[in-house]
Phi, psi and omega in degrees: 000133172326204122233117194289133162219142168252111202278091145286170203210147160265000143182160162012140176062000176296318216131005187306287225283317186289357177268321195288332174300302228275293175302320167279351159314291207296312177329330202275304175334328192239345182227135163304326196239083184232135196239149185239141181227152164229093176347291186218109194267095170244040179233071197294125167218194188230127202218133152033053164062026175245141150261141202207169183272140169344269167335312213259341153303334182273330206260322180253002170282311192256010168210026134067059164242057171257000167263346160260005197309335193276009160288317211278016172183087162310306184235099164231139173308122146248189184295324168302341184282330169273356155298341164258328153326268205297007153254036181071336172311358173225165196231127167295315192280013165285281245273309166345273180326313175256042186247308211273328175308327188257329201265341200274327185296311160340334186245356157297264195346319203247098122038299184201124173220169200234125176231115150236166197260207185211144196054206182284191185295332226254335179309100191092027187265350159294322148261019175090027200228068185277151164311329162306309200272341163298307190321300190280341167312309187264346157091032195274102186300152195263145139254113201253111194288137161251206173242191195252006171309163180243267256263329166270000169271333198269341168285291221285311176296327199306317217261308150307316194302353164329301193283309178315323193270356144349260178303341165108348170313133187244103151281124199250328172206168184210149203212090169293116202241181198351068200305160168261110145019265198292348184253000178319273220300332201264340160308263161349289177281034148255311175331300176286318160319319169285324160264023181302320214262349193270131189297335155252147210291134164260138193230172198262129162262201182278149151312191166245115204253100181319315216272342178253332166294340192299171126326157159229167173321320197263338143333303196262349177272346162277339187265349209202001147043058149219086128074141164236123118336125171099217203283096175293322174327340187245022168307337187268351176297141196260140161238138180250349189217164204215082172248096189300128172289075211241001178281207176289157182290324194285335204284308196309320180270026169286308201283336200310138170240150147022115160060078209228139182227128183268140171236112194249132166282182201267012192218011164257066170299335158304315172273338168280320176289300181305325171282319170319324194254351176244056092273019149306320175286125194291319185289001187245345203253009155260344167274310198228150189273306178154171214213159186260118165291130182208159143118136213283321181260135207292176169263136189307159190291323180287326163260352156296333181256001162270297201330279188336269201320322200294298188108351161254134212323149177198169183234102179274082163232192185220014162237015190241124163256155166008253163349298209305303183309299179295324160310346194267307197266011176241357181259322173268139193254119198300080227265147170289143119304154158315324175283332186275059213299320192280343177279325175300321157297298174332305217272005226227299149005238172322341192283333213266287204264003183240333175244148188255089196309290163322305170299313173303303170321316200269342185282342198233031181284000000 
């Protein structure tokens, strides 16, 4: 029989799907055989013609687990399904079944398997179908991912653990994810001092690493559903900074920082062109990533063709203003892709040097 672990969240953005990479990384070091499952998928996209979960496209695009795709996402969300659920047109006990059928080939095939759930615990309880009640369906011990805080983590599990022991479900470890660097060891030990009476282990996640939470170019031309221009090669470049151009030409290239992404409006020719020829420059080509156009007066004929010639990468609209743009892109918190090599790598890392592989495993046999 595999041995199973069910990756939970106390909500959005914890760490699931960088714990479950992190985790399949480490397995394949040690099993031949490791399998991924994401139950109830609510993020549909289309993989070799299957509609399938993200997630579960990411997990077999980057560790070439595509002779299992048709396990690996059983249940996928579109916007209409719980509204047909709940006019009966879908069936609990259809969506059960083919939860426990995809999950059952998965633990023949395997070795080791990674079932994660999605969003908090409570995701999918319009249709009976909650991370708990999967949980206990499949008889799967929980790793429950937090965030790195004591006094709001320890409400926020308090609160989940509710729902598990509901259903009948056993969280087995809890994993404090995206600890602050100097407050790790002293985080951890309140954590556990705060979970002495709870029957499971608490354990150290990553530090908190902005390059995973951060963007990428292709992030943001996919989220603003707009075509990127100029140097594509750099699609993969990570932004660490967001800045509007909104000073003097001279001031704005005072500030530039590290990996930098601009928001020049379309009537500032003087500051495009000038940033156009110094990312020309190899000591100007680590600050900056490329840069966002907003505004309604078209860009002058003369500086649209240094921008071109220049090669360096933009983003054109006219339906965004400034603000927008920035609240848009300072806001979203970023999912890893398949493209992102330099973040896959990283977490193939941290993974090395940050999870105890062996404990888990024995802790979740």
């Amino acid at each position: 029989m595999a041995h199973k672990i069910f990756i939970a969240a106390t909500g959005q953005n914890s760490g699931k799907t960088t714990t479950s990479v992190s985790l399949m990384h480490l397995a394949l070091k040690k099993y031949q055989r490791v399998g991924f499952i994401k139950p109830l998928g609510p993020k549909p996209t289309v993989m070799r013609g299957m509609a399938i979960d993200k997630d579960a496209a990411l997990m077999a695009q980057v560790f070439g687990l595509q002779k299992e795709l048709r396990f690996m996402s059983p249940v996928v969300v579109y916007p209409d399904t719980t509204r047909r659920f709940i006019d009966g047109e879908i069936s609990l006990p259809e969506l059960e079944e083919r939860i426990l059928r995809a999950a059952g080939e998965l633990e023949k095939r395997c070795d080791f398997l990674i079932i994660e759930g999605s969003g908090h615990p409570g995701v999918g309880s319009v249709m009976k179908l909650s991370n708990a009640r999967i949980a206990r369906m499949l008889n799967a011990p929980i790793l429950m991912v937090t965030g790195g805080g004591v006094g709001n983590v320890v409400d926020t599990v308090s609160m989940n653990l509710a729902l598990f022991r509901q259903e009948g479900a056993e969280v087995r470890a809890l994993l404090a994810n995206k600890l602050i660097s100097e407050k790790r060891d002293k985080t951890i030990h309140y954590l556990r001092r705060a979970f002495a009476d709870e029957p499971f282990t608490v354990l150290g996640g990553f530090d908190y690493q902005p390059i995973l939470a951060n963007p990428t170019l292709r992030r943001i031309s996919q989220m603003l559903e707009l075509p990127l221009h100029g140097n594509r090669r750099d699609m993969g470049r990570i932004i660490h900074h967001v800045q509007i151009g909104a000073a003097s030409t001279q001031r704005v290239t005072e500030l530039l920082r590290p990996s930098s992404l601009l928001i020049v409006t379309s009537s500032r020719d003087e500051l495009l062109v000038t940033l156009a020829n110094l990312y020309q420059m190899p000591e100007y080509r680590s600050q900056i990533v490329g840069l966002v156009v907003p505004g309604i007066i078209p860009v002058s004929t003369i500086t649209q063709r240094i921008l071109e010639r220049s090669n360096i990468p933009y983003l054109r609209t006219i339906n965004h203003t400034t603000a927008e743009l920035h609240h848009l892109i300072t806001e979203d918190v970023s999912k890893i892709t398949s493209d992102d090599t330099e973040k896959l790598e990283l977490l193939r890392s941290l993974a090395e040097k940050r999870l105890d592989f062996e404990a888990l495993d024995a802790l979740f046999a």
